[in-house]
C-alpha positions in Angstrom: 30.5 24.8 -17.7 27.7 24.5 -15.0 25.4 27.5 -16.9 26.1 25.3 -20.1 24.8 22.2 -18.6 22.1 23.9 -16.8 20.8 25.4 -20.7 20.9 21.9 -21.8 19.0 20.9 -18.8 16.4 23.5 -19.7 16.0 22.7 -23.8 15.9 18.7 -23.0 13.2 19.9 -20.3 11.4 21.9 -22.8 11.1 18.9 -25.1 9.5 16.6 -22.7 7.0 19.7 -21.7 4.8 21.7 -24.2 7.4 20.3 -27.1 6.7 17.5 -26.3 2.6 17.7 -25.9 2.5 19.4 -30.0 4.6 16.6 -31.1 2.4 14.0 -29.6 -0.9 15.8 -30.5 0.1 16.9 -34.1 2.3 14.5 -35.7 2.0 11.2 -33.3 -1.5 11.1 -33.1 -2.6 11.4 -36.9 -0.3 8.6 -37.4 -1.8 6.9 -34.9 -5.2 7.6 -35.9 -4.0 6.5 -39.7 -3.0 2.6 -38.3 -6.5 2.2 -36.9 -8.7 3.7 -39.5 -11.4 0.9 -40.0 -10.4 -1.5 -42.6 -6.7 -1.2 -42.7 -5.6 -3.7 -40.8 -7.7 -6.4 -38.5 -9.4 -5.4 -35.1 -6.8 -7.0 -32.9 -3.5 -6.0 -35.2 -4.7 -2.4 -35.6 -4.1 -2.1 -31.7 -1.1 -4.4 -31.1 0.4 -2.0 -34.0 -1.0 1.1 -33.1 0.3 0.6 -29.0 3.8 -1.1 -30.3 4.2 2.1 -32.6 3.4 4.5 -29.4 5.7 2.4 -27.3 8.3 2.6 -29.9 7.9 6.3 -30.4 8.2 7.0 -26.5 11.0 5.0 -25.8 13.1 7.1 -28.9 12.0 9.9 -27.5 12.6 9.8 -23.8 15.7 7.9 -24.9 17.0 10.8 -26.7 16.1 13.0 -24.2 17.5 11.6 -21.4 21.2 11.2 -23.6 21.4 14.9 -24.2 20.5 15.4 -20.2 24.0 13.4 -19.8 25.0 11.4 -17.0 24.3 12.0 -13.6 26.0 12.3 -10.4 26.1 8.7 -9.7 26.6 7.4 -13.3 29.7 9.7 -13.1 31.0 7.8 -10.2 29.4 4.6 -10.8 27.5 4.2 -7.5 24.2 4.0 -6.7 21.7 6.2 -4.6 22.1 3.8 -1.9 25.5 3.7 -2.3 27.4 4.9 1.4 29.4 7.4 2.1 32.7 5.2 2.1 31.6 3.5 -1.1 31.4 6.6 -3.0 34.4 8.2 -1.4 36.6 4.8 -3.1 34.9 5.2 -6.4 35.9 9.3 -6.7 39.4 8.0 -5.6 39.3 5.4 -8.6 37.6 8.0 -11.2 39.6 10.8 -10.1 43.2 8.9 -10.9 41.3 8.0 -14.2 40.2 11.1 -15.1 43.4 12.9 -13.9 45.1 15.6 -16.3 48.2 14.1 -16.3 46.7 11.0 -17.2 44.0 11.6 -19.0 44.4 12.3 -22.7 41.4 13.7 -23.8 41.2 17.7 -24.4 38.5 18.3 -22.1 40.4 16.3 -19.4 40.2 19.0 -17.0 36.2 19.7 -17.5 35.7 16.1 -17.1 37.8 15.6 -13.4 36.1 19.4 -12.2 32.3 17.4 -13.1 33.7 14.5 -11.5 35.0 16.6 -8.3 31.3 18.4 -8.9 29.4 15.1 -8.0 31.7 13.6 -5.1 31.1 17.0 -3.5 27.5 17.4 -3.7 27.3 13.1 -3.3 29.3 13.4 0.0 27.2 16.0 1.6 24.2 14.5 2.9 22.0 17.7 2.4 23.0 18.3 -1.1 22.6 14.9 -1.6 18.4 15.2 -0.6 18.4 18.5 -2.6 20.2 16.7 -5.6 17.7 13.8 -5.8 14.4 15.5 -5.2 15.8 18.4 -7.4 18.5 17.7 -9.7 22.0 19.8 -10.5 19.4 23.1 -10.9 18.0 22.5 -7.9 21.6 22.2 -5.8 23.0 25.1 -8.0 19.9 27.2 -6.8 20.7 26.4 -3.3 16.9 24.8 -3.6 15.5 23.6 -0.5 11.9 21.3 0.0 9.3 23.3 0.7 5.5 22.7 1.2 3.8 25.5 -0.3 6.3 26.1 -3.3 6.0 22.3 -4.1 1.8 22.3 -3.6 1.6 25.5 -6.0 4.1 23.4 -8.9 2.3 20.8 -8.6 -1.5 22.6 -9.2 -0.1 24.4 -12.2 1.5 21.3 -13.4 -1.3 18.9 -13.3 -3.8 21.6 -13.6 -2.5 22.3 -16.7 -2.7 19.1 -18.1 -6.3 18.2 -16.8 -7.8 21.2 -18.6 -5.6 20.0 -21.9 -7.1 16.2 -21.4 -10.3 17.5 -21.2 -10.1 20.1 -24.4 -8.6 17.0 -26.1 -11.3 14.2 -24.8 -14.5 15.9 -25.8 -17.3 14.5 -27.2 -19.1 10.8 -26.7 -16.1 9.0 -28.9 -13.7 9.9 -26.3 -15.7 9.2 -22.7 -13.7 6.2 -22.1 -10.1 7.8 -23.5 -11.1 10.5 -21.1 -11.8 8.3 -18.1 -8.1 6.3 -18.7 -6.1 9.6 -18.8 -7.8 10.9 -16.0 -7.0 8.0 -14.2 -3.4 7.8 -15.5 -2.6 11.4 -14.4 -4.2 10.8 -10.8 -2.0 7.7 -10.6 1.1 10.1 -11.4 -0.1 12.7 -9.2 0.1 10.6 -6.5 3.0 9.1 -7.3 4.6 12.4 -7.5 2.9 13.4 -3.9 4.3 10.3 -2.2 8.3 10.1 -4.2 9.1 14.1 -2.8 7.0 14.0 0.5 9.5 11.0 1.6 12.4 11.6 3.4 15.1 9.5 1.5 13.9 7.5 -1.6 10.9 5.3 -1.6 12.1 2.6 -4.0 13.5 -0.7 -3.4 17.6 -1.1 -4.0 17.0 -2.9 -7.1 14.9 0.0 -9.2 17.0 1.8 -11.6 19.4 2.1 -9.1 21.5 4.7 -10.2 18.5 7.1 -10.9 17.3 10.2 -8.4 13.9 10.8 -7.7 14.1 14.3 -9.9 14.6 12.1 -13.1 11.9 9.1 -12.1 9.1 12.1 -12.2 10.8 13.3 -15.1 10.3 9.9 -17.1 6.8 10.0 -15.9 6.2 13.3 -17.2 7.9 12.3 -20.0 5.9 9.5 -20.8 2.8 10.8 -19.9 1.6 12.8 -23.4 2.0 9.3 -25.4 0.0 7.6 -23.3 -2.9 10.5 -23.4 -2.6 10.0 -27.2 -2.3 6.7 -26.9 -5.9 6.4 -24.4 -7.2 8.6 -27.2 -6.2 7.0 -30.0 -7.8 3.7 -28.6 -10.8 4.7 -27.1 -12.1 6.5 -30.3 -11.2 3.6 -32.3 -13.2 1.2 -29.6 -15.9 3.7 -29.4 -19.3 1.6 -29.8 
């Protein structure tokens, strides 16, 4: 069960990567580029359409993506990331009587109170719990642990990566602005990213997707970050002067 979940984890992580950067590149942004051609529309509807149809296209995706990542630890027990010790310990004690065989009618029964088990375990140990939220169910099955240099060396090929792809994608006069937002938006993540795993414990407020780990907030941003590329190139061609 865990290697099966752990394949899953690595397709849905596929399609938000270099998946998801063809998609965006190849299919999104002609379409894109066809609801601003000059003429089809009016100045000001030709962008509310063309960022509503990104928007719209982003959410679908990262919203498919994130269903076939399933639920996490804490949606499983329905806590919270803040959620105590004590707190979580009464909500295995509700799920688990739910979830029981003997109780529980559903042919996977047993799969479902062993993933349920899974996540009290790793939720009630306080280092598992750090490793689970900076690095997700691969992360605690690797017996992964923070460390500087690894984390430095991810993060240069990561955003590396993507700088040399912006700038492939941005040259030319047309896209000097597009290639001025990007830049901006992926030193904005970047430091995001520096300042969500160098904290110890997590740096949002109680009220910010509550049940979510820190793994999957950078996940939604890299998720989210080829449409809005497209999207700053879509725009700033069209705007070019």
């Amino acid at each position: 069960k865990s290697v099966d979940m752990s394949e899953s984890q690595a397709a849905s992580d596929d399609l938000s990567g270099l998946g998801g950067f063809f998609f965006y590149v190849f299919i999104i942004h002609p379409c894109t580029a066809w609801i601003l051609r000059p003429g089809r529309f009016e100045r000001k509807k030709s962008i509310m359409y063309a960022i509503a149809f990104l928007a719209a296209v982003a959410a679908i995706k990262s919203g498919l993506e994130l269903q076939a990542r399933g639920s996490n630890y804490y949606n499983m027990l329905k806590v919270t990331r803040n959620s105590t010790p004590l707190e979580i310990k009464r909500a295995y004690k509700r799920k688990s009587l739910e979830l029981h065989p003997d109780k529980n009618p559903s042919p996977d029964a047993t799969s479902q109170f062993d993933a349920v088990k899974q996540a009290y375990d790793v939720l009630m140990d306080l280092e598992l719990r750090e490793v689970y939220n900076k690095f997700g169910k691969e992360g605690v099955n690797a017996s992964k642990r923070y460390s500087e240099t690894q984390f430095l060396m991810e993060l240069a090929v990561f955003y590396v990566s993507w700088g040399l792809m912006v700038f492939m994608l941005t040259l030319g006069k047309r896209s000097g602005e597009a290639r001025n937002w990007t830049f901006t938006g992926l030193v904005v993540m970047l430091v995001f990213e520096v300042v969500i795993m160098t904290s110890p414990g997590s740096p949002f407020p109680a009220w910010f997707l509550p049940t979510w780990t820190e793994y999957e907030i950078i996940w939604l941003m890299h998720s989210l970050f080829p449409a809005f590329m497209n999207g700053c190139r879509s725009l700033g061609t069209y705007l070019y002067v």
